[in-house]
FIKERO-444668 format. One line per field, with one value per residue (C-alpha): residue number from 1; x, y, z. Coordinates in steps of 0.2 Angstrom, whole numbers. Each point is the difference from the previous one (the first is absolute). Example, Ala and Ser with C-alpha at 12.3 -4.5 7.8 and 13.67 -1.06 7.14 Angstrom:
BEGIN
mifi = (1	2)
xx = (62	6)
yy = (-22	17)
zz = (39	-3)
This chain:
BEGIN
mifi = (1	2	3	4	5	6	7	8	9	10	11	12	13	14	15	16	17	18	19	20	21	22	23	24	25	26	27	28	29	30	31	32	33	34	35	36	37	38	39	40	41	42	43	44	45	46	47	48	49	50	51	52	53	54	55	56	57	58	59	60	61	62	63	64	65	66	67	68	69	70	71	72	73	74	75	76	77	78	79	80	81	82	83	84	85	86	87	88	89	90	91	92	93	94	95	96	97	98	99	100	101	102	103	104	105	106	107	108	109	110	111	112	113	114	115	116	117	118	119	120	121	122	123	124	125	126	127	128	129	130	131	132	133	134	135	136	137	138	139	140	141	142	143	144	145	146	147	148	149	150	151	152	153	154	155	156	157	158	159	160	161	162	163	164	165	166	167	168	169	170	171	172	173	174	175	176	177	178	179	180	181	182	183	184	185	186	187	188	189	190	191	192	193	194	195	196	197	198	199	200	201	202	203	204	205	206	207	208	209	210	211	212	213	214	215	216	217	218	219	220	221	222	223	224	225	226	227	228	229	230	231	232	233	234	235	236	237	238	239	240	241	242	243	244	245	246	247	248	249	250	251	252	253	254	255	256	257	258	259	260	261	262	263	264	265	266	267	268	269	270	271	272	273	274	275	276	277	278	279	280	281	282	283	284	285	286	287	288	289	290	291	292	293	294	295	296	297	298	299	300	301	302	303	304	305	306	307	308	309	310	311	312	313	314	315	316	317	318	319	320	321	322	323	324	325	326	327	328	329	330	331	332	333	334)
xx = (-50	8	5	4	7	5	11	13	14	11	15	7	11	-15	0	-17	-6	12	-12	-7	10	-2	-19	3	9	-13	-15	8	-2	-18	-2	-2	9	4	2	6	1	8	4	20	9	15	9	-3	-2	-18	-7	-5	-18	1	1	6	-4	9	-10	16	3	18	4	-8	-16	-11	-18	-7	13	-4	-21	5	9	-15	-11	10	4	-18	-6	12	-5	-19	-1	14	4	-18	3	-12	3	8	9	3	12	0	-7	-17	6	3	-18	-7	10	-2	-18	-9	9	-2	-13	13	-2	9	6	7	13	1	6	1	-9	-3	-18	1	-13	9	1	-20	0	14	-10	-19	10	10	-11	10	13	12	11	11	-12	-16	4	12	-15	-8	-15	-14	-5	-7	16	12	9	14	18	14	16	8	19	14	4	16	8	-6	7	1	15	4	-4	16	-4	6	-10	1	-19	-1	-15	-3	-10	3	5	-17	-12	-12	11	4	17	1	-11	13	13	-9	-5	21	3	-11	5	19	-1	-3	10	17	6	-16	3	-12	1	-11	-1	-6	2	-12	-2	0	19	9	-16	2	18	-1	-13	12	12	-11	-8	19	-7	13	-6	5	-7	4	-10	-10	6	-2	-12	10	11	-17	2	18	-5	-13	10	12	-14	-11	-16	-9	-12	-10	-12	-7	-18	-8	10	4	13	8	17	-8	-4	17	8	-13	5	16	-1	-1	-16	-8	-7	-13	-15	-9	-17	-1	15	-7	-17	14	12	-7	13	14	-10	0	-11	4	14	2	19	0	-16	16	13	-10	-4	17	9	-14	6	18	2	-12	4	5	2	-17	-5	9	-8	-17	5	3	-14	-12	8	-2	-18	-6	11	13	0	-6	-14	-3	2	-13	-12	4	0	-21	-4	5	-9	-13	-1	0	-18	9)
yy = (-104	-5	11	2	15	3	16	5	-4	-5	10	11	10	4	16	3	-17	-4	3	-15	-12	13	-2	-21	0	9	-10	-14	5	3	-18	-17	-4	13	-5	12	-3	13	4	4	-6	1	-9	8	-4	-4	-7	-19	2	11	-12	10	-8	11	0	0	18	0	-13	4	-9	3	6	-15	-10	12	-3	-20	5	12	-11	-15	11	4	-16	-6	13	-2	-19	-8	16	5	20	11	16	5	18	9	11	15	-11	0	-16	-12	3	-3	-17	-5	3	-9	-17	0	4	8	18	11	16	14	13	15	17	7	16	-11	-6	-16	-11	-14	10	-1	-17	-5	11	-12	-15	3	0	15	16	7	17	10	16	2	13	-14	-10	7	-8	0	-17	-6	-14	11	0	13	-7	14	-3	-11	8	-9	10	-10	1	20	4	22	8	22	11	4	20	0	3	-16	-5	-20	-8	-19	-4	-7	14	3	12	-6	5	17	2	17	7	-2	7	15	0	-1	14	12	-6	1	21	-5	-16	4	-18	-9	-17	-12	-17	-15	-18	-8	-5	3	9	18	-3	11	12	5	2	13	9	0	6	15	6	-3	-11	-13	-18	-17	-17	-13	-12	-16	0	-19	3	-4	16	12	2	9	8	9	2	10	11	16	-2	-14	9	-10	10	-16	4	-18	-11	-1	-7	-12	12	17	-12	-7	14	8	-16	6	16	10	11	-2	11	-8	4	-16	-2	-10	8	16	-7	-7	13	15	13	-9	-2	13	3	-14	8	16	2	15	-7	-15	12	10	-15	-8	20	0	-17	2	15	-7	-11	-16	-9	1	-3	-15	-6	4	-9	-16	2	0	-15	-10	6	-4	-9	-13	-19	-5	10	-5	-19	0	9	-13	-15	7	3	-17	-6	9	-7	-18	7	-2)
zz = (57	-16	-13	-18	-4	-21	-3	-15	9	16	0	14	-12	-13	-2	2	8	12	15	-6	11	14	-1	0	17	8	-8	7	17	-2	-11	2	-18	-12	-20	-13	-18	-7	-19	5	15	5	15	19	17	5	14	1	-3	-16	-16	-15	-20	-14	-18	-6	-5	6	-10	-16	-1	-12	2	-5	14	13	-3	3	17	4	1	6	14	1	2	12	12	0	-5	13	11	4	0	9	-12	-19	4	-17	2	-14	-14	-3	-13	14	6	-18	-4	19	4	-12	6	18	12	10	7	-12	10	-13	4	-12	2	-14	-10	-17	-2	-13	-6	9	17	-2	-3	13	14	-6	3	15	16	8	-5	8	-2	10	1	-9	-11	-8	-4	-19	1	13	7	17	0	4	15	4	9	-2	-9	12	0	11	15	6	-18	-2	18	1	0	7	-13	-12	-1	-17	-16	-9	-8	-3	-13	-3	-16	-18	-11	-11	-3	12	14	-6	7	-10	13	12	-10	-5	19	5	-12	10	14	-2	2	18	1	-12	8	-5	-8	-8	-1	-9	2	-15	-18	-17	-15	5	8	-15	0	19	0	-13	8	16	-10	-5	15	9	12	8	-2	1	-9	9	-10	5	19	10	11	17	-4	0	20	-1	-16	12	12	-10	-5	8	-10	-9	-16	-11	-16	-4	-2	1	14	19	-5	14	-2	10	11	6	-1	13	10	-2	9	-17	-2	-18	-13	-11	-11	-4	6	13	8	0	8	14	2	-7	12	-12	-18	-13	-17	-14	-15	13	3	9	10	5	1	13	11	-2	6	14	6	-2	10	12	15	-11	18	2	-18	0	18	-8	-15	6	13	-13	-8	15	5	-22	-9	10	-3	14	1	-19	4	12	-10	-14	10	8	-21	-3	16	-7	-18	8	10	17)
């Protein structure tokens, strides 16, 4: 089978995508040819069969220019390569300027709680969807087809539990993800825990904001920033316990750190429908700071075994891979 995979971009440090390159390897194994075109790429090792084509966002590229190399790119696939399926990844956009000009199979991949206009006409067009759970999906439709998160094992290898009180979150500092939930939740937790120390991974406009509310619930915490992504395993590592308040995402980070050996505390939906023993009411910080105290003086050895178990029963790459690879088997009516 030949592939054509579009994303945002190839880049194993990207913060947020660097899994990206880890997701390539593995469909290579699984695929005759594998083309990418992504909108940003940046030098990597790949393996022979995985063609990468940058729109040119690295170097500056206009919209316009990056619309040309689209569709070059697109052409070359389907007209001279022949490929069997059109993977979208995260952008309901690819689908919309890809499917009107090929009889290709379109397959979609969107998790994500927004419902858009062009997520409905992205999901008519494309011949299946896919997400990593089905609460991550925010609209019903018979095309959907559910594949796990797909999180690298051998880069997210466990590690003994510390026995230390240090809480670990990775998400862009915005409202959505409500970090002061988890500061309000480390201010009542800290009667219990005077050595508890919080720390975020992550950059965005309510930096200033949550360092003065630190400040005035006297809660330790550390910014560290936009962090590369090969550096999130020791940061978990280094940690006891991996929160999240974000209401709307399963986001990719609870995961790893799971994988990781560090039990998670989360809210959103479709993480509470997965986990409910370790989920807790949405904008409730003594509902987290309850959980995260039951789990700390717990048996984090066997928390962190049951962490990663659940990872690699759900949610590991290869499991996703070959999920991915019968969708697409699938969408082409094999």
């Amino acid at each position: 089978m030949k592939v054509l995979m579009m994303t945002q971009a190839v880049d194993p440090q990207d913060g947020l995508l660097g899994f990206v390159p880890l997701w390539l390897r593995a469909l290579a194994l699984r695929v005759e040819k594998l083309y990418v075109l992504a909108g940003r790429v940046v030098p990597c090792d790949l393996p022979a069969n995985v063609e990468v084509c940058s729109l040119g966002k690295e170097k500056g590229t206009r919209r316009f220019g990056r619309l040309v190399r689209f569709y070059t790119g697109l052409r070359e696939a389907v007209a001279r390569h022949k490929v069997d399926v059109i993977f979208a990844h995260m952008n309901p956009e690819y689908v919309i300027a890809a499917a009107p000009v090929t009889r290709v199979p379109c397959v979609l991949w969107y998790s994500h709680h927004t419902l858009t206009r062009r997520l409905r006409i992205a999901v008519r067009l494309s011949r299946l969807v896919v997400a990593s759970a089905p609460e991550f999906f925010p609209m019903k439709t018979p095309k959907l087809r559910i594949t796990g998160q797909g999180v690298d094992l051998e880069r997210f290898t466990t590690a003994p539990p510390r026995n230390g009180f240090r809480l670990f979150s990775v998400g862009r500092l915005a409202p959505v993800k409500n970090h002061d939930v988890i500061i309000e939740a480390c201010a009542i937790m800290k009667k219990r825990f005077p050595d508890l120390h919080l720390t975020l991974a992550g950059e965005g406009p309510r930096r200033e904001a949550l360092e003065r509310l630190a400040k005035e619930r006297g809660v330790a915490m550390t910014l560290l920033g936009s962090v590369p992504f090969p550096e999130i395993p020791r940061l978990c590592h280094e940690s006891d316990l991996f929160v999240s308040a974000s209401e709307t995402a399963l986001d990719k980070a609870i995961l790893e750190a799971m994988a990781a050996g560090r039990p998670a505390v989360a809210c959103a939906p479709a993480f509470a429908a997965w986990a409910p023993d370790l989920s807790y009411k949405q904008g409730d910080a003594a509902g987290l700071a309850e959980v995260a105290t039951r789990i700390l003086f717990g048996n984090r050895e066997a928390a962190g075994r049951d962490a990663r178990d659940r990872i690699e029963r759900d949610h590991s790459l290869p499991a996703m891979v070959n999920r991915l690879v019968k969708v697409f088997e699938e969408a082409c009516g094999r």
